[in-house]
Structure formats: C-alpha cells, structure tokens
ZAMARGU-4260 file (C-alpha; in steps of 0.2 Angstrom, whole numbers, plus 5000, padded with zeros to 4 digits):
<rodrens>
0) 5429/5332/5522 | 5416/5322/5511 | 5398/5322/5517 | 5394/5304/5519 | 5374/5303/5514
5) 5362/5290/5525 | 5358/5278/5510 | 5338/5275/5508 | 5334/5256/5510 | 5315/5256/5513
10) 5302/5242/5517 | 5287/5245/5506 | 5270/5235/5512 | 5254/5232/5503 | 5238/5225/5515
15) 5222/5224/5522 | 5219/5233/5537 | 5204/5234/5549 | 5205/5255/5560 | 5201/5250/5579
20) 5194/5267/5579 | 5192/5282/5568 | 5204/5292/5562 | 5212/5306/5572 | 5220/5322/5566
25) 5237/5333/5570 | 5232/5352/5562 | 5240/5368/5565 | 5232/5386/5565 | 5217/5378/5557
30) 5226/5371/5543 | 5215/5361/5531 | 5232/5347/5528 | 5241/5338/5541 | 5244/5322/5547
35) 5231/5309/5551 | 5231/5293/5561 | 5225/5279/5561 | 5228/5265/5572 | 5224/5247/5566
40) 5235/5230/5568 | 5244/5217/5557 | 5237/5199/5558 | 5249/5184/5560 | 5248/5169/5559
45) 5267/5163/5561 | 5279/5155/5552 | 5269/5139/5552 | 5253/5147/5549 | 5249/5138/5569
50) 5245/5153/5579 | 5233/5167/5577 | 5240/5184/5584 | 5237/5203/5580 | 5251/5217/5583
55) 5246/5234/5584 | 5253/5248/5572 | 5249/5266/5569 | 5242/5272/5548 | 5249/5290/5545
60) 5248/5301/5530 | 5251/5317/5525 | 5233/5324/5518 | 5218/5334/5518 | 5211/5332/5534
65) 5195/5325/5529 | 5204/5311/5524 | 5199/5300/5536 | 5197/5281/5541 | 5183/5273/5551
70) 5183/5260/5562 | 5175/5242/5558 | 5179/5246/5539 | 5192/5235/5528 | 5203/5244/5518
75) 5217/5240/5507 | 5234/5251/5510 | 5249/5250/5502 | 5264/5262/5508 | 5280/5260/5516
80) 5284/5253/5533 | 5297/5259/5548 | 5295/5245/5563 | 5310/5253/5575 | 5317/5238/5585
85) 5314/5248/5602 | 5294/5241/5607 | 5289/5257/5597 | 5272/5254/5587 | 5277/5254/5569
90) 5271/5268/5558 | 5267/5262/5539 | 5265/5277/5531 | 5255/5280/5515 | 5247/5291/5501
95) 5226/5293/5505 | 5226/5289/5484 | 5231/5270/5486 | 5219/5269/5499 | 5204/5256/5495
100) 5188/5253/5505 | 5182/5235/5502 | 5167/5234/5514 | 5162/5233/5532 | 5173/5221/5545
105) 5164/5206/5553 | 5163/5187/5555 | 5163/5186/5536 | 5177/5194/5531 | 5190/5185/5521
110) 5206/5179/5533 | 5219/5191/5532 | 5231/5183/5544 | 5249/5184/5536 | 5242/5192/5519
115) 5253/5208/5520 | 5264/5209/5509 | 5283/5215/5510 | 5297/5223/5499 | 5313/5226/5505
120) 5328/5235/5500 | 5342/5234/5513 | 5359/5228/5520 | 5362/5208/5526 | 5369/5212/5543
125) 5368/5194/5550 | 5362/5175/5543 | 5357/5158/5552 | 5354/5142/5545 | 5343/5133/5557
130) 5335/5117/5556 | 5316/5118/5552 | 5302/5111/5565 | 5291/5107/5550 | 5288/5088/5546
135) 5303/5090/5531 | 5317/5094/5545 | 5325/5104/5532 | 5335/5121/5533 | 5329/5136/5535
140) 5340/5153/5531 | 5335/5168/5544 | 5343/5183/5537 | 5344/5200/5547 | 5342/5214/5535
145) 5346/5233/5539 | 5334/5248/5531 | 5332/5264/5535 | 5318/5275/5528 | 5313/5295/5529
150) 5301/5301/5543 | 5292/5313/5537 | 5282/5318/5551 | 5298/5320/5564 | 5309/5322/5549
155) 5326/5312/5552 | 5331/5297/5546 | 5326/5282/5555 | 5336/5263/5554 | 5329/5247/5559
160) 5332/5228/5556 | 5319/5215/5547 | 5321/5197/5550 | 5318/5188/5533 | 5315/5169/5533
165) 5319/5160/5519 | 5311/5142/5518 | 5321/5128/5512 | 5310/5121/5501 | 5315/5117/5482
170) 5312/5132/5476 | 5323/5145/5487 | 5337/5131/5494 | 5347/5138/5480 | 5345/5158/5485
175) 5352/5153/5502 | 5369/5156/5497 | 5363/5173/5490 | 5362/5181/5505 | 5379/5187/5512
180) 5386/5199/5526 | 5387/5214/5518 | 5378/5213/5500 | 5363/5222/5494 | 5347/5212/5493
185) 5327/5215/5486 | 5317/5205/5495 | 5296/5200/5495 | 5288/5192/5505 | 5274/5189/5517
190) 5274/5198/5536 | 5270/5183/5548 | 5276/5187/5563 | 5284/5199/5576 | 5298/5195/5588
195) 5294/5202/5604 | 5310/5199/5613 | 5319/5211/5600 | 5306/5219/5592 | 5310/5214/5576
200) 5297/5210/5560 | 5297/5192/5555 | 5295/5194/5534 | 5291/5176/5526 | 5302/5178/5509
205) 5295/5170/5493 | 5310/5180/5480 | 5326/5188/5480 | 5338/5199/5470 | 5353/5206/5471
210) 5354/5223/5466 | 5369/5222/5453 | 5362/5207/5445 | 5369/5190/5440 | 5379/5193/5426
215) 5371/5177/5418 | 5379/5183/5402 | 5365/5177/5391 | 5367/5189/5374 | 5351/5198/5368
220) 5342/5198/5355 | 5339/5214/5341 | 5324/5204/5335 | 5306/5211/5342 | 5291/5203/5340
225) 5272/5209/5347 | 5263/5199/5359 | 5247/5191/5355 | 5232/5201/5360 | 5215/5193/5366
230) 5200/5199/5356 | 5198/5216/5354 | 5214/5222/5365 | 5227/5232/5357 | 5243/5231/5361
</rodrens>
C-alpha cells in the first residue's frame, strides 16, 4: 500500500509586534538552545478598517536561549503562522535572524492595525459571494482556504483553515472566478480580523496565483538586454 504524505501548505507572515512581557524559556538538563516564547498580539482593524481590536498570539523559536524579547519594545518578525481553528492562541513561529528591533512602544508609535502581512499556500475548501456593506454595494468573494504546516515544537503536522476576502473592486472582481473548490491557490494579503465564532483568521487579499499557472501562451523572447543602472550601481 502507497504512503500517502500530508502535503505542506503553509501561512507565512511578516509584522510588527509589541511582547506584553519578556520572553520566557523551555530548556532541558541546562541546555544553552530551546524554545523561547513570547506572547504578543495582532492588531485589527476589520474589514472596514471601523474597529480597533487586538488578538493575543504566542512568538516561538527555536534558539539560543539568550535570545530573548522584551516587553514594551517593537519589533519587526517575519515567519510562519499555524492559527488552529479550536480557540487555541496561534503560534507564529520564526528564526531569531529576521528579527528587527525598531524602538520602544508608546503613544508614538506608528499604527500597526492590520499591517501584518500574509502569504498563503493552500487548498479552496469553500467560496461565498456576499454583498458588500461598503457604500459601492459591490461583491465581495470570501474564500475558505486549508493549510497545514510542521510543528516543530510538538512535532506533527497540524491543519487549519484561513478565511481570505477578496474585495470587489476593479482591480480583483476578475480573480473571483479564480478561486475554485478544490484548486491550488498563492495568496497575500493583510490579516484584519479574527472570527471568533469559528476561530478562523480573517486575511484581507490584495493578489492571487494559481500554482500551475495560466498558460497565457505568450512566446518568449532569446533577446537579452541589461537594465539601466542609477549612477554608480553595477548591475
């Protein structure tokens, strides 16, 4: 009998996050690596951009133990994202080497409501059309979207579903019919919201692709030419 192998459709993420207190760490027998976390919170601001909420989630990597965050500091993280759809805290996950520290938190800190960024890999499992509340009226496409991703600190595979909205406006009406039951999709976009009735991730899209490509049959070129270089850059 053929082994059948659990296909990797992750959720990478790239943000700004604020620790609500330092870092804490998991070590063995005095082992100087481990896992350390972090708790810290998405900020949303809605579909809509009309509401102001913050959803708590849990930083983890796998690193030297002195490794650590401290609270009431911004950092910038990028890494990948398992939100389980069971009231779980989602774990983003992440390499101490992307990590940034941009300053102290406080009143003047840029607004980083709905500023995390998403890229998905996954499965469509389930599409609505439904009618905007925004002044256009226009349709709106909500698209269900399995992943499932590695955990390394309990180390199984875990599945989860994203909910990705995509607007109606000029500019994606035309990707709606993209999204089919069943087909392979690359998604970015903006984390807005959460979905506490299913505990789902809301992901606002702004581009699409399908991973087998168009086939827009448009035949290349042999000819190569370099790219203009500003002053003194070498190409």
């Amino acid at each position: 009998m053929s082994n059948i192998r659990t296909p990797n459709h992750p959720a990478a993420f790239t943000g700004h996050f604020v620790p609500l207190e330092d870092s804490t760490v998991d070590t063995v027998r005095a082992n100087q690596y481990g896992y350390v976390k972090t708790q810290s919170y998405f900020q949303c601001g809605g579909i809509q951009a009309d509401k102001r909420e913050n959803f708590e989630i849990e930083l983890l990597t796998n690193t030297a133990l002195n490794n650590t965050l401290t609270s009431n500091t911004v950092y910038s993280i990028s890494g990948k994202m398992i939100a389980l759809n069971n009231s779980s805290t989602p774990v983003l996950s992440y390499a101490h080497e992307t990590v940034t520290r941009i300053g102290e938190a406080g009143p003047n800190q840029p607004d980083f409501s709905n500023k995390t960024n998403v890229t998905g890999l996954g499965m469509v499992v389930d599409r609505r059309e439904i009618v905007s509340e925004s002044a256009d009226g226009g349709i709106r496409l909500e698209v269900t979207v399995a992943h499932c991703d590695w955990d390394g600190e309990n180390r199984c595979h875990r599945r989860f579903n994203i909910k990705y909205v995509v607007p109606g406006t000029k500019n994606l009406i035309k990707t709606h019919t993209l999204y089919q039951v069943g087909r392979e999709v690359y998604v970015i976009g903006r984390l807005v919201d959460f979905e506490m009735e299913t505990h789902t991730a809301v992901v606002l899209v702004s581009s699409v692709s399908i991973t087998n490509g168009h086939q827009i049959g448009r035949s290349g070129s042999n000819t190569s030419t370099n790219p203009a270089s500003g002053p003194g850059i070498q190409m």
